[in-house]
Backbone as JSON Lines, residues from 0, in Angstrom:
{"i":0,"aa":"X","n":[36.6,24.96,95.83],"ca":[35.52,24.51,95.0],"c":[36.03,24.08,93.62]}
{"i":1,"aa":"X","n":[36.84,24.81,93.11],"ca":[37.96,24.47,91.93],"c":[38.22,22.72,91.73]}
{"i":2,"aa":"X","n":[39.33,23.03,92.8],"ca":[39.63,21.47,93.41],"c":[38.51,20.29,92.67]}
{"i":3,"aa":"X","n":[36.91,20.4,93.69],"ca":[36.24,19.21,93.58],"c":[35.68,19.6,92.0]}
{"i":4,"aa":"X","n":[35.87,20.28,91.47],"ca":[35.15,20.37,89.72],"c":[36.22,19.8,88.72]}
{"i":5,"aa":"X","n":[37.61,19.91,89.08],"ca":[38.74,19.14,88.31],"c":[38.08,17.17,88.52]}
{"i":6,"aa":"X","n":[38.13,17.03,90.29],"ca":[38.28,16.04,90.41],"c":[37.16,15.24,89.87]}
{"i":7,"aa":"X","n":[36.08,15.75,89.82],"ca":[34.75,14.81,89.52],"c":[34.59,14.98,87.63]}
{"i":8,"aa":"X","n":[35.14,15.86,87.02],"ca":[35.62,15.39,85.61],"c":[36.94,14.67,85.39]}
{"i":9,"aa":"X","n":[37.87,14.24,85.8],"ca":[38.68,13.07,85.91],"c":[38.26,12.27,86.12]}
{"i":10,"aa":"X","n":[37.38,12.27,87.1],"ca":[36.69,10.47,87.05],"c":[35.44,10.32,86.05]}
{"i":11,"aa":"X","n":[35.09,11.38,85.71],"ca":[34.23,10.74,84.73],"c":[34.8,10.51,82.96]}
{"i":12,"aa":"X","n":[35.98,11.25,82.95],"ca":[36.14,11.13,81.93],"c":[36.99,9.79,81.7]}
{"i":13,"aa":"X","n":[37.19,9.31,82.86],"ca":[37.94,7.52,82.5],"c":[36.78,6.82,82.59]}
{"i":14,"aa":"X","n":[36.17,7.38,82.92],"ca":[34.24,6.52,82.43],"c":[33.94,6.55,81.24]}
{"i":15,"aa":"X","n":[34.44,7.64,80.23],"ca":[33.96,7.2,78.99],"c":[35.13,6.85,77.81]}
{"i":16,"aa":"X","n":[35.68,6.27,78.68],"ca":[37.03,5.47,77.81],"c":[37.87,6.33,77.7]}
{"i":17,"aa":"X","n":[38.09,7.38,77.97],"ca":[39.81,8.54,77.79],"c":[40.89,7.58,78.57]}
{"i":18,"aa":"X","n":[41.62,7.23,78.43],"ca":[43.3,6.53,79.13],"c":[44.28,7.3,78.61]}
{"i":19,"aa":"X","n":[44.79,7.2,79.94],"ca":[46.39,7.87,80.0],"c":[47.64,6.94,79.71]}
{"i":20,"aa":"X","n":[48.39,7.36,79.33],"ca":[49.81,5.95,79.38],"c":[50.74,7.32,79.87]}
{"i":21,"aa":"X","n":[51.36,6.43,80.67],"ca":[52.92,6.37,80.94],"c":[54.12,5.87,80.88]}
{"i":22,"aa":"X","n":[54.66,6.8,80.53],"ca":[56.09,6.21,79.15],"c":[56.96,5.11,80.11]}
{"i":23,"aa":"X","n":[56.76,4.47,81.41],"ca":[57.46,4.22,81.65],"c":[56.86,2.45,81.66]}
{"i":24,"aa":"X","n":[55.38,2.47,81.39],"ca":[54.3,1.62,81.77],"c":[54.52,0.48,80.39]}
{"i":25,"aa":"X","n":[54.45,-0.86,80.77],"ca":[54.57,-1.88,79.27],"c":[53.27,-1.95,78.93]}
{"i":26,"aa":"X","n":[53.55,-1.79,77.63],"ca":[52.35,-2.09,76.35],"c":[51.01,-3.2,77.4]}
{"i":27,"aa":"X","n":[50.24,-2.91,77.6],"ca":[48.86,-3.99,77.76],"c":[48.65,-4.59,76.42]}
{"i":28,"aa":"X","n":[48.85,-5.63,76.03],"ca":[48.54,-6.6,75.02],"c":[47.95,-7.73,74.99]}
{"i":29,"aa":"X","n":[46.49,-7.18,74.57],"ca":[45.79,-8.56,74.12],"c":[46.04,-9.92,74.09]}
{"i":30,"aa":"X","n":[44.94,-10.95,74.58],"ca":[45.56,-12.32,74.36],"c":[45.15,-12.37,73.08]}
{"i":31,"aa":"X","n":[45.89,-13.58,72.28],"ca":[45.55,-13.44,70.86],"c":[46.04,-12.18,70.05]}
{"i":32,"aa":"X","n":[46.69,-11.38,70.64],"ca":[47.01,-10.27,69.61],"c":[48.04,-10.78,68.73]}
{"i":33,"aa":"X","n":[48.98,-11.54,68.73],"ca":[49.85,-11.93,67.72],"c":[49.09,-12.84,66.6]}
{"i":34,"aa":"X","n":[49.05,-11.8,65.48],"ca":[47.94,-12.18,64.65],"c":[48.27,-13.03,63.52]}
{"i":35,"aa":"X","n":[49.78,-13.89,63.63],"ca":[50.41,-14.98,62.96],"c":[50.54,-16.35,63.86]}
{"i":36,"aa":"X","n":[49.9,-16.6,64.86],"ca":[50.27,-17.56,65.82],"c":[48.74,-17.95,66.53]}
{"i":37,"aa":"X","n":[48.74,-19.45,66.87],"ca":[48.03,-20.27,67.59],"c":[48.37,-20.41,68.92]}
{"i":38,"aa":"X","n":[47.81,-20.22,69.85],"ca":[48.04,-20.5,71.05],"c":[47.1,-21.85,71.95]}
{"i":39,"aa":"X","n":[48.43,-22.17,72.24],"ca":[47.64,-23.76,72.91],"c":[48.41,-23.91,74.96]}
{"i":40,"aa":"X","n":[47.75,-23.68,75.84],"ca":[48.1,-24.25,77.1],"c":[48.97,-25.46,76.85]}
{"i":41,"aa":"X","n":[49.9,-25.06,77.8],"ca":[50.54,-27.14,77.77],"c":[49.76,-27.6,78.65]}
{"i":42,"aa":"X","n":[49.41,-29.27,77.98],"ca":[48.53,-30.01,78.69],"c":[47.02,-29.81,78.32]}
{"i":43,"aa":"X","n":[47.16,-28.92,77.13],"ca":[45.31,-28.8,76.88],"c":[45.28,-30.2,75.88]}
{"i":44,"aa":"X","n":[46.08,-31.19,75.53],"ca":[45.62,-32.3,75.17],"c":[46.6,-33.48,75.53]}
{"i":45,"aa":"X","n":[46.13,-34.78,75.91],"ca":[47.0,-35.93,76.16],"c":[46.22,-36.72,75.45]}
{"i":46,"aa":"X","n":[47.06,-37.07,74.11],"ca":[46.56,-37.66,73.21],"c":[47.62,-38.7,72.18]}
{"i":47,"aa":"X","n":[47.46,-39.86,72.02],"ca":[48.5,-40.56,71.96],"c":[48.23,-41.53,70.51]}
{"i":48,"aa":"X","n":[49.32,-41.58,69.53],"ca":[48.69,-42.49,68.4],"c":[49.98,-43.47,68.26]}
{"i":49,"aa":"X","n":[49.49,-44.78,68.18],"ca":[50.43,-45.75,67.73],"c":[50.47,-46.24,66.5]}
{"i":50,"aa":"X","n":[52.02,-46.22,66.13],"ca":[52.1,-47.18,64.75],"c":[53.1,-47.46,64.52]}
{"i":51,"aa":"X","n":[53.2,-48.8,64.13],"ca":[54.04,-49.87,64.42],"c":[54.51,-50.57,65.62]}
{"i":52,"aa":"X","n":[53.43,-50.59,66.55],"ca":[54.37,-50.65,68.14],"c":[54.47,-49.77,68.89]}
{"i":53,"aa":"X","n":[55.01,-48.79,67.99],"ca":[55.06,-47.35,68.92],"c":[53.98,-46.68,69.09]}
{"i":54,"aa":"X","n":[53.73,-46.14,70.41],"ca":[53.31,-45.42,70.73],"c":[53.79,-43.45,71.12]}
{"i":55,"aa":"X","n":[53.14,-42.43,70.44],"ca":[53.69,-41.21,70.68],"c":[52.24,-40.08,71.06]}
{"i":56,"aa":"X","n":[52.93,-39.81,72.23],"ca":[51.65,-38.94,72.59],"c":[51.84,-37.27,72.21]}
{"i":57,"aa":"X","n":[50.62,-36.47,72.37],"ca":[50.93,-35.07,71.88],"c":[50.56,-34.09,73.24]}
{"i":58,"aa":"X","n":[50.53,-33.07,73.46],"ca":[50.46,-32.46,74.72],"c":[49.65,-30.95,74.2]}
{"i":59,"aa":"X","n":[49.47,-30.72,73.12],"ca":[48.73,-29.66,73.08],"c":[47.88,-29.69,71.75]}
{"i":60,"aa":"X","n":[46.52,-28.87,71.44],"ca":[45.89,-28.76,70.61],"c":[44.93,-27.47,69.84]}
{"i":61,"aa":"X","n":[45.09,-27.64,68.94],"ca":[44.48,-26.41,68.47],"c":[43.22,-26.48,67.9]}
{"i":62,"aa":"X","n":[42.14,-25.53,68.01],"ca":[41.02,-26.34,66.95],"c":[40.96,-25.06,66.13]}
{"i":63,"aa":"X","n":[40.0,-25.43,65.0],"ca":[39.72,-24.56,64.09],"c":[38.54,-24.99,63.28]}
{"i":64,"aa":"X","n":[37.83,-24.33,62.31],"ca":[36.94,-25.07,61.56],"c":[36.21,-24.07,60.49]}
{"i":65,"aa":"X","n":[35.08,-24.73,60.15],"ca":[34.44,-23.88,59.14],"c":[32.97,-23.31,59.02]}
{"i":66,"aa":"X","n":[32.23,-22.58,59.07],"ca":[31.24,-22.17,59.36],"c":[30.12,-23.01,58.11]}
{"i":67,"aa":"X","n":[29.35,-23.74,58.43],"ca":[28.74,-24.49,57.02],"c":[27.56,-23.31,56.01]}
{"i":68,"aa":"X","n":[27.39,-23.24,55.13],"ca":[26.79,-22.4,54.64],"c":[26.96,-21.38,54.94]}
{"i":69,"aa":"X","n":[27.79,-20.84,55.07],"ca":[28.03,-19.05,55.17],"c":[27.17,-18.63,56.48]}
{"i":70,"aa":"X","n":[27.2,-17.46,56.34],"ca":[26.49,-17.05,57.01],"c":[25.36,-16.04,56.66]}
{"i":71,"aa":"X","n":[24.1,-17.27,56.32],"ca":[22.73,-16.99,55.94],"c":[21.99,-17.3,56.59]}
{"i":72,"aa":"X","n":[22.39,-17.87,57.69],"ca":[21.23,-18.81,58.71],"c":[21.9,-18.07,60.06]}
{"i":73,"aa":"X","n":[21.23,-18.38,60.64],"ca":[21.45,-18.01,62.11],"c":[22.32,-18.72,62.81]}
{"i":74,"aa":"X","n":[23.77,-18.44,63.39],"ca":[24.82,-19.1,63.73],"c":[24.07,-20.11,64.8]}
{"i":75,"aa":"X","n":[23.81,-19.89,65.58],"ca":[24.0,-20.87,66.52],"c":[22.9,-21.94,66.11]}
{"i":76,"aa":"X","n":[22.18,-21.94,64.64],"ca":[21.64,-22.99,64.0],"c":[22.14,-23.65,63.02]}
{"i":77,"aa":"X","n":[23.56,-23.05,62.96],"ca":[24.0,-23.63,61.64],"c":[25.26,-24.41,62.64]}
{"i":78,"aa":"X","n":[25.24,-25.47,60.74],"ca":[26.69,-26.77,61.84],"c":[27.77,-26.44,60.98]}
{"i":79,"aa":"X","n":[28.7,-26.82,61.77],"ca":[30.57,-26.11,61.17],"c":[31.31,-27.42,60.94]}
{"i":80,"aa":"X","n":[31.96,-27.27,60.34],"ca":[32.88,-28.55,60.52],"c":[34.07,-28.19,61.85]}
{"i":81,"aa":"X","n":[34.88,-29.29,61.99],"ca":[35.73,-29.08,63.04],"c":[37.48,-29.69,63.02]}
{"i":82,"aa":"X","n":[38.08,-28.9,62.66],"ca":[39.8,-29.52,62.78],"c":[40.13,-29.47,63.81]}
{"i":83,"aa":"X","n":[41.5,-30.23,64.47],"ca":[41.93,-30.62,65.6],"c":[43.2,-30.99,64.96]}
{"i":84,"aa":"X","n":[44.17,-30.04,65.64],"ca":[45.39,-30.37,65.17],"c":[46.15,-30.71,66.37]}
{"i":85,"aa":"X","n":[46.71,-31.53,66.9],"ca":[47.38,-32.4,68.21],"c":[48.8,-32.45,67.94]}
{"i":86,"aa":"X","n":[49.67,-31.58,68.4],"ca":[51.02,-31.66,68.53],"c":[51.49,-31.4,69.71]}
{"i":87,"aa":"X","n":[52.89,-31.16,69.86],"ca":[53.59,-30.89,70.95],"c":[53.86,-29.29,70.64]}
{"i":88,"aa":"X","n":[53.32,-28.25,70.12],"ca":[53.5,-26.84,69.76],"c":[52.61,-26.22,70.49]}
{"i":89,"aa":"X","n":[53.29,-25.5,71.55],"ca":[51.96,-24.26,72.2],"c":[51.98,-22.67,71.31]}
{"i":90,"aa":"X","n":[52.69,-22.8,70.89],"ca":[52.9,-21.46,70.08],"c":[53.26,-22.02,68.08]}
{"i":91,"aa":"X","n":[51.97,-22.18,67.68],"ca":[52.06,-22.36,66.37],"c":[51.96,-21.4,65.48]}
{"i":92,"aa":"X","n":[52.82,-21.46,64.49],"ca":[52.86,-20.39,63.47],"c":[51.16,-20.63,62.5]}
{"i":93,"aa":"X","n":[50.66,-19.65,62.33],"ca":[49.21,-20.71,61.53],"c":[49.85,-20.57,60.71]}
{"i":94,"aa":"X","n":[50.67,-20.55,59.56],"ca":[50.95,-20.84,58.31],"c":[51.22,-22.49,58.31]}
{"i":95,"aa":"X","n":[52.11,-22.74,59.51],"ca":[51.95,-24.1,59.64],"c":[50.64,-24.83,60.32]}
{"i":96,"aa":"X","n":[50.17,-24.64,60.8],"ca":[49.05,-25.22,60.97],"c":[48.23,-25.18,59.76]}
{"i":97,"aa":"X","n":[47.75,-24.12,59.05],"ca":[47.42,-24.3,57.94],"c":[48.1,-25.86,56.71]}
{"i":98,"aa":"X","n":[48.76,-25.6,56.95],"ca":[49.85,-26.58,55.68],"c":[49.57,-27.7,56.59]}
{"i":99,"aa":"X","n":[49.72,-28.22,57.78],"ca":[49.52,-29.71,58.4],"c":[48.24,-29.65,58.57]}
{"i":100,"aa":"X","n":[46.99,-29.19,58.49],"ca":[45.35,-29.2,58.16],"c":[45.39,-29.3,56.29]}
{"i":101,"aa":"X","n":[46.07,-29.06,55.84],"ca":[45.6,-29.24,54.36],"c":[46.3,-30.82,53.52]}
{"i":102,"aa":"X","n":[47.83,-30.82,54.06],"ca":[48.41,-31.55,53.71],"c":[49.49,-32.15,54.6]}
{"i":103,"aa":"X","n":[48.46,-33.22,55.39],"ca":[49.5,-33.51,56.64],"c":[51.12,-34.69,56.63]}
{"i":104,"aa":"X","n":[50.8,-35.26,55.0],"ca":[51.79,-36.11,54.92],"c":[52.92,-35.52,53.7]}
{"i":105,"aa":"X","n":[52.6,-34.2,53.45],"ca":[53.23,-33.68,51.99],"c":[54.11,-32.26,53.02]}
{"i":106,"aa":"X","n":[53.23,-31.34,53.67],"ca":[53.64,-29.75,53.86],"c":[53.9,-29.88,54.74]}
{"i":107,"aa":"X","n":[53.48,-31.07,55.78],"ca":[53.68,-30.31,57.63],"c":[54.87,-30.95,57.8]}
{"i":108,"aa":"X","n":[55.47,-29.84,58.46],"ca":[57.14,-30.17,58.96],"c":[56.8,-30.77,60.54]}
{"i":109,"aa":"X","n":[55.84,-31.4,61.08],"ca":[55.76,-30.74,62.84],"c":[55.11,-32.59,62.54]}
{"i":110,"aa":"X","n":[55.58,-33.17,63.8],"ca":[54.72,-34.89,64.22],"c":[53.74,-34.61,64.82]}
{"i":111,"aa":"X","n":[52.87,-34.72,64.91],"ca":[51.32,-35.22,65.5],"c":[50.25,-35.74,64.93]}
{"i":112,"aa":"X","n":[48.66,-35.36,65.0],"ca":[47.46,-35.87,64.72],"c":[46.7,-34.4,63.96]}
{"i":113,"aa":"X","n":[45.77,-35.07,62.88],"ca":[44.67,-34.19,62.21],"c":[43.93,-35.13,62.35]}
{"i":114,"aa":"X","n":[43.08,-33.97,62.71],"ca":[41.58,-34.84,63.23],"c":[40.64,-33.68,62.58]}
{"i":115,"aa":"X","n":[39.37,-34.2,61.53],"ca":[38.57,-33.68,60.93],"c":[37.5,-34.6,61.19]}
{"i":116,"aa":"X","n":[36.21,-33.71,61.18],"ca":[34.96,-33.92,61.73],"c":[34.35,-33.47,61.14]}
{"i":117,"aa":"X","n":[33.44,-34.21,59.95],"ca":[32.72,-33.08,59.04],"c":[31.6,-32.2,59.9]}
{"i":118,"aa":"X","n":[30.75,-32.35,60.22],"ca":[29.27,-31.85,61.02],"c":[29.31,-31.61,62.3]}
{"i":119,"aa":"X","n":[29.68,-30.63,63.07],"ca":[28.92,-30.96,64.45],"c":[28.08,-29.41,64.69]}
{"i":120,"aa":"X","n":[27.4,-29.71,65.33],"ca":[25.8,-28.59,65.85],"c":[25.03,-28.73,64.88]}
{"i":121,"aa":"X","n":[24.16,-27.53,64.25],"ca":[23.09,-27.71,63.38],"c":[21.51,-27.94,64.03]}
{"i":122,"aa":"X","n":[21.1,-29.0,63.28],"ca":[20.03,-29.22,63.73],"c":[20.42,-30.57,64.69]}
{"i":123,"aa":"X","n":[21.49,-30.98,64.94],"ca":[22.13,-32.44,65.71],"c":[22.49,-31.12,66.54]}
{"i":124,"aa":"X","n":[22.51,-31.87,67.85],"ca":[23.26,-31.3,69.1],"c":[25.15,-31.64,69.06]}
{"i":125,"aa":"X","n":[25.83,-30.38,69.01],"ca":[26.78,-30.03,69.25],"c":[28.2,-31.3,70.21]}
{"i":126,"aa":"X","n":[27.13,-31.83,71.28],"ca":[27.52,-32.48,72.2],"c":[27.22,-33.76,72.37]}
{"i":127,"aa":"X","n":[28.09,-34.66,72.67],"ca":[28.03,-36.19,72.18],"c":[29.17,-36.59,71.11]}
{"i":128,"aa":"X","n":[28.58,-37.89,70.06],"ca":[29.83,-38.68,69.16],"c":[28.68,-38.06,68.05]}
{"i":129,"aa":"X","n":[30.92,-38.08,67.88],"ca":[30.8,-37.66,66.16],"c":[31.86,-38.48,65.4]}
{"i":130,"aa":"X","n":[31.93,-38.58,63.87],"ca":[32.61,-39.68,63.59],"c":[33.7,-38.66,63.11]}
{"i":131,"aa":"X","n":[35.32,-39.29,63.44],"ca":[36.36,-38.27,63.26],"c":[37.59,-38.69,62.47]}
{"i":132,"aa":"X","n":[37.41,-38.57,61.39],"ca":[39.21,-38.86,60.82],"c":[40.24,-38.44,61.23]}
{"i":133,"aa":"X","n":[40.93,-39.5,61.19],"ca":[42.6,-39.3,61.82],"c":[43.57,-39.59,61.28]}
{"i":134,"aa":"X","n":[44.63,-38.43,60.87],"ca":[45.8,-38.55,59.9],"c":[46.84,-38.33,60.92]}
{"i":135,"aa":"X","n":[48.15,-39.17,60.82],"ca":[49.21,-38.4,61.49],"c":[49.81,-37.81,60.05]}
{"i":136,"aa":"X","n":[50.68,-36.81,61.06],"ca":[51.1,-35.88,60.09],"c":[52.34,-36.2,58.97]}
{"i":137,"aa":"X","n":[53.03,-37.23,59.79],"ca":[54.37,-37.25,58.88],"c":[54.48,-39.31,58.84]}
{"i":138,"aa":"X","n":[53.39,-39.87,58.65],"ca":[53.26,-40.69,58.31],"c":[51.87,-41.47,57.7]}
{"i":139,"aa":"X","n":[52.21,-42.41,56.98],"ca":[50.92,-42.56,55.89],"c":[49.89,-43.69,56.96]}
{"i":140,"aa":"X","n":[49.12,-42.54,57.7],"ca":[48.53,-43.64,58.61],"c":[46.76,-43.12,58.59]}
{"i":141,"aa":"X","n":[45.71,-43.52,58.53],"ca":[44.65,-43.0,58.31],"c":[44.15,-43.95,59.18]}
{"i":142,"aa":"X","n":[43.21,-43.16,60.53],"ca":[41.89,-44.24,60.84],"c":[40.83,-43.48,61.15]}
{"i":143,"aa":"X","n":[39.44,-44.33,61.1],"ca":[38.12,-43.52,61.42],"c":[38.08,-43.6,62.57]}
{"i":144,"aa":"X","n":[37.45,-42.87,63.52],"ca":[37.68,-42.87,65.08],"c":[36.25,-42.43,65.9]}
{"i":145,"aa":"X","n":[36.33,-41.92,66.76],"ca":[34.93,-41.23,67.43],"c":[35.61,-40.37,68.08]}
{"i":146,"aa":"X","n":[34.92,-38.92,67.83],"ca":[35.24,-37.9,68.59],"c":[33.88,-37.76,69.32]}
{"i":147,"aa":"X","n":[33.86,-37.47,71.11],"ca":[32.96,-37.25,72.12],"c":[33.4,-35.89,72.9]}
{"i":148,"aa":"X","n":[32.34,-34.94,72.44],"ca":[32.5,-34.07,73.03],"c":[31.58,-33.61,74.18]}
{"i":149,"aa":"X","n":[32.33,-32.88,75.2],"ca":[31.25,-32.97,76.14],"c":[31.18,-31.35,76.7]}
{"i":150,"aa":"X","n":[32.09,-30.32,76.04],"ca":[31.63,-29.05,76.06],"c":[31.62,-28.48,75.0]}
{"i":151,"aa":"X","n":[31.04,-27.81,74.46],"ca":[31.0,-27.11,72.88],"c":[30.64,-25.42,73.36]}
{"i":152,"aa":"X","n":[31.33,-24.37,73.02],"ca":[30.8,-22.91,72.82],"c":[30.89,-22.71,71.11]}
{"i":153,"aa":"X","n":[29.9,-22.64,70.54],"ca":[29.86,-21.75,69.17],"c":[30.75,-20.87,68.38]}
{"i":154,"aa":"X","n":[32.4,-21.19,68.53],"ca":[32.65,-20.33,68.32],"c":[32.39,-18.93,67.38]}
{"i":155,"aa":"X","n":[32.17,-19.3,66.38],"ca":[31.11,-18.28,65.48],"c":[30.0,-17.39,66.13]}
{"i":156,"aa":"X","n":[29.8,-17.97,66.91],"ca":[28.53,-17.01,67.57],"c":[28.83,-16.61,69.41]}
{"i":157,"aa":"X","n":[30.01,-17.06,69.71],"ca":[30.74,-16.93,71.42],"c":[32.51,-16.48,70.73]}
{"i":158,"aa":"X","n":[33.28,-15.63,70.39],"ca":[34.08,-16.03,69.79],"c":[34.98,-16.01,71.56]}
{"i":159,"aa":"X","n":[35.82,-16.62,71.47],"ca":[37.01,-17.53,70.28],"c":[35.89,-18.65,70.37]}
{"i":160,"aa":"X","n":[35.35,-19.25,71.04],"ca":[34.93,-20.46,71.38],"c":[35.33,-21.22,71.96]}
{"i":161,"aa":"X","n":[35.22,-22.92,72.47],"ca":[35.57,-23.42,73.22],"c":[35.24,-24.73,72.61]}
{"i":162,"aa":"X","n":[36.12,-25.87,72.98],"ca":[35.87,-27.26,72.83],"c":[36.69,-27.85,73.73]}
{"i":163,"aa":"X","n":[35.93,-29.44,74.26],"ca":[36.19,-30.17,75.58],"c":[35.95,-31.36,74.91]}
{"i":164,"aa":"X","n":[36.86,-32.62,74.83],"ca":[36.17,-34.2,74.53],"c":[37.49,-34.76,74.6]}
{"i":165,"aa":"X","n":[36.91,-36.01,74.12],"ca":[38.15,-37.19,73.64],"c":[37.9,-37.85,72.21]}
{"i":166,"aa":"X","n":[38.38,-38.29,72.16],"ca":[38.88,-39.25,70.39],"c":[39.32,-40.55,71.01]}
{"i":167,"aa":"X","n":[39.08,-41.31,70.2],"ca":[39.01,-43.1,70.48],"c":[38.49,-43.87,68.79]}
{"i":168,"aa":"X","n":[39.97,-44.42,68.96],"ca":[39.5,-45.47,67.81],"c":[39.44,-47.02,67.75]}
{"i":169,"aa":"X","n":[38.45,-47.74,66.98],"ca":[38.14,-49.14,67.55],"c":[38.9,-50.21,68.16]}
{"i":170,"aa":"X","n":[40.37,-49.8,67.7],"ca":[41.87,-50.75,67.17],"c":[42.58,-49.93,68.55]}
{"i":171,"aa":"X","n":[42.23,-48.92,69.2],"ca":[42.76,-47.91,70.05],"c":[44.02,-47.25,69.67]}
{"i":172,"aa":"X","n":[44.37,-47.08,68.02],"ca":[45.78,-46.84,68.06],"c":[45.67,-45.74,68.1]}
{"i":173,"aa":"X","n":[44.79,-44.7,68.24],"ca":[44.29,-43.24,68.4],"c":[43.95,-43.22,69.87]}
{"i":174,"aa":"X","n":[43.79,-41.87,70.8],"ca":[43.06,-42.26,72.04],"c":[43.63,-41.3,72.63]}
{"i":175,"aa":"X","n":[42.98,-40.4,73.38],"ca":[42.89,-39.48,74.11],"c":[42.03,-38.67,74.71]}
{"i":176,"aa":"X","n":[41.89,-37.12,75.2],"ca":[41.43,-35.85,76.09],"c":[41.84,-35.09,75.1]}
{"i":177,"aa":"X","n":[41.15,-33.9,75.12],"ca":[41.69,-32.46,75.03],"c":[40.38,-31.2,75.66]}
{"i":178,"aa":"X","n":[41.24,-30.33,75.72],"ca":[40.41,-28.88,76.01],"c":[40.85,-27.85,75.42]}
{"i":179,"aa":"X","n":[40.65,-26.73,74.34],"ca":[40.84,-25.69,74.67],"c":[40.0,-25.12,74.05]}
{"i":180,"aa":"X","n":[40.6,-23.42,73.86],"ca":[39.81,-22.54,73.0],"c":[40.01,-22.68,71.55]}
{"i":181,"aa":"X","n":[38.69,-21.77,70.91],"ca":[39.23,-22.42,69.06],"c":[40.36,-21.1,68.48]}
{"i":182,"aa":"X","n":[41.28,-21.62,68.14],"ca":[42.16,-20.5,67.09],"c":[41.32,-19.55,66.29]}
{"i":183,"aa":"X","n":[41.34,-18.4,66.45],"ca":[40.35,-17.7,65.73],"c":[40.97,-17.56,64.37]}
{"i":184,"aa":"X","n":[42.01,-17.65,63.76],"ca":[42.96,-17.7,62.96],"c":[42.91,-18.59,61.84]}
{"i":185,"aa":"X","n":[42.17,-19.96,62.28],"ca":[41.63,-21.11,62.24],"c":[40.18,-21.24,61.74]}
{"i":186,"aa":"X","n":[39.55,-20.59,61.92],"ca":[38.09,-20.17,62.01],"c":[38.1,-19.69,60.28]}
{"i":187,"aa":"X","n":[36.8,-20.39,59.68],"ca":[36.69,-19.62,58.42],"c":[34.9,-19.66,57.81]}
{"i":188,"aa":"X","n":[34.43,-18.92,57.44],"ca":[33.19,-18.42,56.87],"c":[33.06,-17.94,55.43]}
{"i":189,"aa":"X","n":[32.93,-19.51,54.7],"ca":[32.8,-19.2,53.38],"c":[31.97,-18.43,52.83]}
{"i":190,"aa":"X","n":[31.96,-18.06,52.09],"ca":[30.9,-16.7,51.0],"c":[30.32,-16.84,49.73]}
């Protein structure tokens, strides 16, 4: 009788969150736990900008953005702005990402695309065109473009969040896909 009174408090007590480790067992670690770094899938963007002739495409992307008005309104009514940083880096340091989002022709050591979007959600739907600036990073190249998105999660209010679209500019020297999740790292809520 012993026996079944041990056994039926062992199982309940991993019911209310008690865990055991064993020294021999590797660390379980969070995705996102490296709390200096961006993580991007290869292939979460094929996205390509020309200038001069050349053409150079990027293979991965990060997003990030800004929560508009703080948070006084009810997230999933309020609109954020949206960065899109397009390189060939699946593992970005955000210090650099930071520095190629602020100053893409002065700080960023890394080639690709910044793409800023002042508005999307709000009282406008999330999903559809939005108008999108486009800087490459290590050259003095600026065009207005259209960003079309065709999945949006909140990140502010779903975290990490999620974004799905393409970018296209009139001249096409911009032009691509992307998918991923948003950098939470990336993510900011002014006060």
């Amino acid at each position: 009788m012993r026996l079944l009174v041990c056994l039926a408090l062992a199982a309940c007590s991993a019911d209310h969150g008690t865990t055991t480790h064993t020294p021999d067992a590797p660390p379980v670690v969070p995705p996102d736990a490296d709390q200096s770094f961006c993580d991007a899938p290869a292939n979460s963007a094929h996205v390509s900008i020309r200038i001069a002739n050349v053409t150079t495409g990027f293979t991965t992307v990060h997003a990030g953005g800004t929560l508009a008005g703080g948070g006084v309104a009810p997230i999933d009514e309020t609109a954020m702005s949206v960065n899109l940083l397009f390189v060939d880096d699946g593992h970005l340091p955000v210090d650099m990402a930071y520095a190629c989002l602020a100053s893409p022709n002065s700080q960023c050591a890394l080639e690709g695309i910044r793409g800023t979007v002042d508005t999307v959600g709000g009282t406008a739907p999330a999903l559809g065109s939005h108008p999108i600036m486009l800087d490459s990073l290590q050259h003095a190249a600026t065009v207005q473009g259209t960003l079309t998105i065709t999945d949006f999660i909140q990140p502010f209010d779903h975290s990490p969040g999620h974004i799905t679209g393409s970018i296209a500019t009139m001249d096409n020297s911009v032009s691509g896909t992307f998918e991923n999740d948003f950098c939470t790292l990336l993510l900011e809520v002014p006060i």
